[in-house]
OpenMM code with the backbone's topology and positions (N, CA, C; nanometers):
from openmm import Vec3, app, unit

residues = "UNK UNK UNK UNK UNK UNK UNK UNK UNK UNK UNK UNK UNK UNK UNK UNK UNK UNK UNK UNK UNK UNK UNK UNK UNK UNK UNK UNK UNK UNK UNK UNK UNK UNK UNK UNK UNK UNK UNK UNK UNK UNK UNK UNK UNK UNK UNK UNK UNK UNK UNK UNK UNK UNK UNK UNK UNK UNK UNK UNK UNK UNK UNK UNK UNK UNK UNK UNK UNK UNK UNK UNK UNK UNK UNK UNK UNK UNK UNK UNK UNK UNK".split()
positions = [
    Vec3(-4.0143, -3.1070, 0.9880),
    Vec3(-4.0267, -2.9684, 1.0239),
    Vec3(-3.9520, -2.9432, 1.1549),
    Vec3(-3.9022, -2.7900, 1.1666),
    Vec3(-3.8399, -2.7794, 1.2812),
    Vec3(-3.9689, -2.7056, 1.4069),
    Vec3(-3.9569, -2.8133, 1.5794),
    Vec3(-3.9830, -2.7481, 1.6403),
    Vec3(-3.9086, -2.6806, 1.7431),
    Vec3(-3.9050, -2.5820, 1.7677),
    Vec3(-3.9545, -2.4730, 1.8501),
    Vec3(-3.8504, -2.5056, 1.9943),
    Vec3(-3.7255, -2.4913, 2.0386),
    Vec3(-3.7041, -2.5381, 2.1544),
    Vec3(-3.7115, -2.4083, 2.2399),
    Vec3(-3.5843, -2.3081, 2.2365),
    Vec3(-3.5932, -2.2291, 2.2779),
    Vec3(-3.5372, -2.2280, 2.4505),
    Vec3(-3.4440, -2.3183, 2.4988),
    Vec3(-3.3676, -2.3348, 2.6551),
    Vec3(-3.2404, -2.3604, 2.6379),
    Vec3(-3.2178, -2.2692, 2.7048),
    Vec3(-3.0476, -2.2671, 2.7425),
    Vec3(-2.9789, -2.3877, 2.7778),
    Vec3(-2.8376, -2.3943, 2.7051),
    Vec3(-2.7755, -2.5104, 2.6986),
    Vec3(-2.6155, -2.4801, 2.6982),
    Vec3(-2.5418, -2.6277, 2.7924),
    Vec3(-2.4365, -2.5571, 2.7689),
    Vec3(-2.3592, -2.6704, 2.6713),
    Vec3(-2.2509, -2.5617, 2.6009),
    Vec3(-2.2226, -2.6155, 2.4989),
    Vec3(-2.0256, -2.6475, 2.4910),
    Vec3(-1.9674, -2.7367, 2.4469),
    Vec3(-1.8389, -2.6930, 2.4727),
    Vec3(-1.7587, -2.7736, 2.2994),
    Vec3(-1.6602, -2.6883, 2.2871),
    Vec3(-1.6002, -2.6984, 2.2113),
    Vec3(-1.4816, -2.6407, 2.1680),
    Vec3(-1.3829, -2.6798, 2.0403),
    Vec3(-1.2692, -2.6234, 2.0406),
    Vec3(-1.2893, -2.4958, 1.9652),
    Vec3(-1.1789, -2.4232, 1.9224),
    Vec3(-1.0850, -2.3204, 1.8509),
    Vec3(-1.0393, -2.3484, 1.7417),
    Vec3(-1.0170, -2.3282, 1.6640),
    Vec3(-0.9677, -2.4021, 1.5371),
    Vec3(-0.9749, -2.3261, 1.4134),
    Vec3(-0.8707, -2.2852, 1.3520),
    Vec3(-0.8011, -2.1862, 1.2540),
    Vec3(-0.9390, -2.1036, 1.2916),
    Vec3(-0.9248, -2.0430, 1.3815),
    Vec3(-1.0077, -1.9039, 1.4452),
    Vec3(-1.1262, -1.9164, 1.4135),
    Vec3(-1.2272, -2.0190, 1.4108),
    Vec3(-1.3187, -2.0266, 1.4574),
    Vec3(-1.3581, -2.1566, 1.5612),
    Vec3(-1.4891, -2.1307, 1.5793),
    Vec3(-1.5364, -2.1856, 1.7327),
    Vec3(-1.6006, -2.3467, 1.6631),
    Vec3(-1.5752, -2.4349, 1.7013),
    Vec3(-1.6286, -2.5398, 1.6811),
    Vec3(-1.7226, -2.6397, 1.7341),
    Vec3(-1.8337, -2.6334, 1.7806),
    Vec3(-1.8835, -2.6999, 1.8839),
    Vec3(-1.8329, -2.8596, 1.8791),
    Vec3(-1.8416, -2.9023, 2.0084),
    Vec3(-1.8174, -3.0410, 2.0238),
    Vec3(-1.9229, -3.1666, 2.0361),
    Vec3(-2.0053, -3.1387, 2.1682),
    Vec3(-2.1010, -3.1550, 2.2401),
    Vec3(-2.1843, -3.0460, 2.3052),
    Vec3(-2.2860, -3.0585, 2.3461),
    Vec3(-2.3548, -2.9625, 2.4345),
    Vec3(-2.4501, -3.0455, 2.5720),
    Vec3(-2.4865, -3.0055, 2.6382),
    Vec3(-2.5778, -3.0320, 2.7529),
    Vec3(-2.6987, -2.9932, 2.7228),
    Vec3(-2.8168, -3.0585, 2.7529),
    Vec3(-2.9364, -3.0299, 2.7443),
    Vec3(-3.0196, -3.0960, 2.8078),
    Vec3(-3.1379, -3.0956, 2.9484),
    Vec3(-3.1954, -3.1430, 3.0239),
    Vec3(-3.1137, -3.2026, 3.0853),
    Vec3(-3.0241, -3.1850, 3.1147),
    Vec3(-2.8972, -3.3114, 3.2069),
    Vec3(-2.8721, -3.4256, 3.1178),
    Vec3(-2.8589, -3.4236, 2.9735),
    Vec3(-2.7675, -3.5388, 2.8994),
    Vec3(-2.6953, -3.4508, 2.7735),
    Vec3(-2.5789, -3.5080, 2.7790),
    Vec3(-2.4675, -3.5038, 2.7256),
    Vec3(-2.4974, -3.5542, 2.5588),
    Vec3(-2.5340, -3.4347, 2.4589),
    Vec3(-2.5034, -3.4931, 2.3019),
    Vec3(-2.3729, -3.4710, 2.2636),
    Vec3(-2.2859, -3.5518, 2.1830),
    Vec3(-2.1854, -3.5286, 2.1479),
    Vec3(-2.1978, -3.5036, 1.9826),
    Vec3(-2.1725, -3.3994, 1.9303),
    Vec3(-2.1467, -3.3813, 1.7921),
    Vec3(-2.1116, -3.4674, 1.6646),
    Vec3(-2.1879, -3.4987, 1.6169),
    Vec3(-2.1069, -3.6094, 1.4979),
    Vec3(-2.0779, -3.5405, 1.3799),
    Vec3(-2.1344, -3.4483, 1.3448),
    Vec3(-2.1898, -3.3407, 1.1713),
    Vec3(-2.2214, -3.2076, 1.2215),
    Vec3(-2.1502, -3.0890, 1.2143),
    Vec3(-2.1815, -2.9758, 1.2006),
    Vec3(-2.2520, -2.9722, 1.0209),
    Vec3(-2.3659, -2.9292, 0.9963),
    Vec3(-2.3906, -2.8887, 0.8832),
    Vec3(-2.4381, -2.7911, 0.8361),
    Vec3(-2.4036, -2.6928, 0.9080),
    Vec3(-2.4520, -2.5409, 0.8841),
    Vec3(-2.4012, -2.4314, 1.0109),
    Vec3(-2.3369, -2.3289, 0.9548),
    Vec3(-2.2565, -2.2244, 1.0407),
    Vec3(-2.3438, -2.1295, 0.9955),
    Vec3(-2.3847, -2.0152, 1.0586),
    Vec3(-2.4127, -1.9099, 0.9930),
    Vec3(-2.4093, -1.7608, 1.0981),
    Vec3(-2.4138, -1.6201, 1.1035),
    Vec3(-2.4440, -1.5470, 1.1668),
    Vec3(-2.5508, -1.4340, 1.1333),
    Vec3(-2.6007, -1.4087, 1.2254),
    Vec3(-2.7139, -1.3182, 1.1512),
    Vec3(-2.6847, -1.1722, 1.2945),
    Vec3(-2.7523, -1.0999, 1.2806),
    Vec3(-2.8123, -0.9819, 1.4120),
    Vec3(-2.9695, -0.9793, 1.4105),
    Vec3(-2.9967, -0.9824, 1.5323),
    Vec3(-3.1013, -0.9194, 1.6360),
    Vec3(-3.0839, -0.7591, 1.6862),
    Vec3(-3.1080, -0.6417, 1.6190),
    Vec3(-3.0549, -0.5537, 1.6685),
    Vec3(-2.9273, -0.5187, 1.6518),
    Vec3(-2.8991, -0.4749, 1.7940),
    Vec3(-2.6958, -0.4588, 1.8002),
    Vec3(-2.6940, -0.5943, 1.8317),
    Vec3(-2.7863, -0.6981, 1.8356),
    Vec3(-2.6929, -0.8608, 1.8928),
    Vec3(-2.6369, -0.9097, 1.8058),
    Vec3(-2.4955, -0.9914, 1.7954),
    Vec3(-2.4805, -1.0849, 1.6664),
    Vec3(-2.5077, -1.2336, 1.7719),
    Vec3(-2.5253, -1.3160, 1.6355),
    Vec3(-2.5605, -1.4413, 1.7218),
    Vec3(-2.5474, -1.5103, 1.6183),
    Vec3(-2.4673, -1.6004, 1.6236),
    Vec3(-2.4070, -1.7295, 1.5530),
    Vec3(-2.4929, -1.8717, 1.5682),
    Vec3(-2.5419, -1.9374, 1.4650),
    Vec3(-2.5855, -2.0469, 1.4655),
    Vec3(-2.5509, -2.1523, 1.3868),
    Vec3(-2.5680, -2.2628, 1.4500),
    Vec3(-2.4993, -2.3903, 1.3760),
    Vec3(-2.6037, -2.5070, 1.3561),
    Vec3(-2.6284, -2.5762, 1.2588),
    Vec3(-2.6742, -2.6711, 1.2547),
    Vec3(-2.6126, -2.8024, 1.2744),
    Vec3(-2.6430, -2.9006, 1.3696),
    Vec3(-2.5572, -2.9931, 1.3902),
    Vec3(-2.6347, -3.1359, 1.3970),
    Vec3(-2.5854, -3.2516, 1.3626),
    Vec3(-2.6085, -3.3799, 1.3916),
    Vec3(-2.5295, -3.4061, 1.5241),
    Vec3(-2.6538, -3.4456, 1.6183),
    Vec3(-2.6153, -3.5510, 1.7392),
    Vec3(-2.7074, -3.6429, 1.7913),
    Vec3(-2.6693, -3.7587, 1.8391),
    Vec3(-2.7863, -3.9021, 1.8289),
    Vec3(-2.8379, -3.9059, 1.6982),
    Vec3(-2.8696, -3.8980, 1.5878),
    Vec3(-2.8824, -3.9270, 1.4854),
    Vec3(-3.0122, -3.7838, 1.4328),
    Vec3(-3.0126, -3.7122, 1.5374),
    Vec3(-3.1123, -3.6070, 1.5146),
    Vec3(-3.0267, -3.4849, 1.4591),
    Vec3(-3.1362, -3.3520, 1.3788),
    Vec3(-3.0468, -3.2386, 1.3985),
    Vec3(-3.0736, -3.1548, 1.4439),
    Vec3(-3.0417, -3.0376, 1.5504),
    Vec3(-3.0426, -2.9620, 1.5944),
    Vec3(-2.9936, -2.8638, 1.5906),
    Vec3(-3.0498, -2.7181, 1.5766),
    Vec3(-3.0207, -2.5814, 1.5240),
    Vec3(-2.9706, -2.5137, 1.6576),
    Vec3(-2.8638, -2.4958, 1.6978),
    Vec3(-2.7987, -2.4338, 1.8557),
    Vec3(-2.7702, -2.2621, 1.8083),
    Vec3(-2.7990, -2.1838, 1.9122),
    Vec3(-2.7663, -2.0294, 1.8855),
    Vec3(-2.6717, -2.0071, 1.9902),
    Vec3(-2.6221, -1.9164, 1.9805),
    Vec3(-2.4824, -1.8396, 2.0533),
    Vec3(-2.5013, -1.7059, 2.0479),
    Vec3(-2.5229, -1.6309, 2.1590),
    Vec3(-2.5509, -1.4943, 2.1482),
    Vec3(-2.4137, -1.4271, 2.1813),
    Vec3(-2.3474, -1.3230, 2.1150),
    Vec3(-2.2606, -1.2874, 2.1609),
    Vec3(-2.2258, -1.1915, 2.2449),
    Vec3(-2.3551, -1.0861, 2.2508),
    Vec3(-2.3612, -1.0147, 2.4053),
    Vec3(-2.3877, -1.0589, 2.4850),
    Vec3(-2.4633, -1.1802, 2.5101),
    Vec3(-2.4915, -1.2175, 2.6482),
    Vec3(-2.3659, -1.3322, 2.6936),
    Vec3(-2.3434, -1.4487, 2.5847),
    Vec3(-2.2569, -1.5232, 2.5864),
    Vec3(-2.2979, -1.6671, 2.6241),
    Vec3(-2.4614, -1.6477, 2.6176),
    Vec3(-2.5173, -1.7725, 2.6352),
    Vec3(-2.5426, -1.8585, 2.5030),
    Vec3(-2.5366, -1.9678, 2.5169),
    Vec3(-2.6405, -2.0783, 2.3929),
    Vec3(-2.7522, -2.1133, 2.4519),
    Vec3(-2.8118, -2.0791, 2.3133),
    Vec3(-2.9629, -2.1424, 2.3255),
    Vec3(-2.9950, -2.3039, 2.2752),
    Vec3(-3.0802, -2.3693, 2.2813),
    Vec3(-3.1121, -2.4650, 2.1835),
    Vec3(-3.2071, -2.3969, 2.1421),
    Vec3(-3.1944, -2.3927, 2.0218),
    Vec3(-3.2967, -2.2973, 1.9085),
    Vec3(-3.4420, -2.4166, 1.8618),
    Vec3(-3.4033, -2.5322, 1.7924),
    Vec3(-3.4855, -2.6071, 1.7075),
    Vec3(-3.4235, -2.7470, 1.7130),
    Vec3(-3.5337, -2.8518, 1.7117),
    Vec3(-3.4956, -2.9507, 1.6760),
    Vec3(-3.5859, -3.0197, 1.5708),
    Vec3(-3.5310, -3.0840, 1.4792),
    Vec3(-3.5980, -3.1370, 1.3602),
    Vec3(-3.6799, -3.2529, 1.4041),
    Vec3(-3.7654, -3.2241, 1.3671),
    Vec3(-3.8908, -3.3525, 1.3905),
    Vec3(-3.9596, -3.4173, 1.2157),
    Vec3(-3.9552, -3.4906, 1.2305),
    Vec3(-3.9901, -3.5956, 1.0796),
    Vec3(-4.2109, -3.5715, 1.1151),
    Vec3(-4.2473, -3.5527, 0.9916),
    Vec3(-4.3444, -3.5178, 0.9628),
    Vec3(-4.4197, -3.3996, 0.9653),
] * unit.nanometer
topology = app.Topology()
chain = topology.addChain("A")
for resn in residues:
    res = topology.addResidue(resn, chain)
    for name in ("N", "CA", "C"):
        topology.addAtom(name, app.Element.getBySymbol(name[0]), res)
């Protein structure tokens, strides 16, 4: 099941045939590096759009958001076994 993160993170990545690719991100002061994007998607909040990705890093997966009015990432969720 996924819990609940919800703290800002920073995230960096390339460009690539015009879309955004994450690489790695920051979170509590350590460095995950991306191995598996497995899910892109965008939805709205309102007038917000906000892009989310599901990704493998350290062998976990984690659901990252991207708001595009504010221009921050969130860490949204991380998958927990049971």
């Amino acid at each position: 099941m996924y819990q609940p993160i919800e703290e800002e993170i920073s995230v960096a990545g390339i460009f690539s045939e015009g879309k955004f690719l994450p690489k790695k991100f920051k979170w509590q002061q350590k460095i995950y590096p991306i191995t598996e994007i497995t899910l892109t998607a965008r939805s709205r909040d309102g007038q917000v759009q906000l892009q989310h990705f599901s990704v493998v890093a350290d062998g976990n997966l984690y659901r990252l958001m991207y708001n595009q009015t504010t221009q921050h990432w969130k860490l949204a969720e991380i998958w927990c076994d049971g």
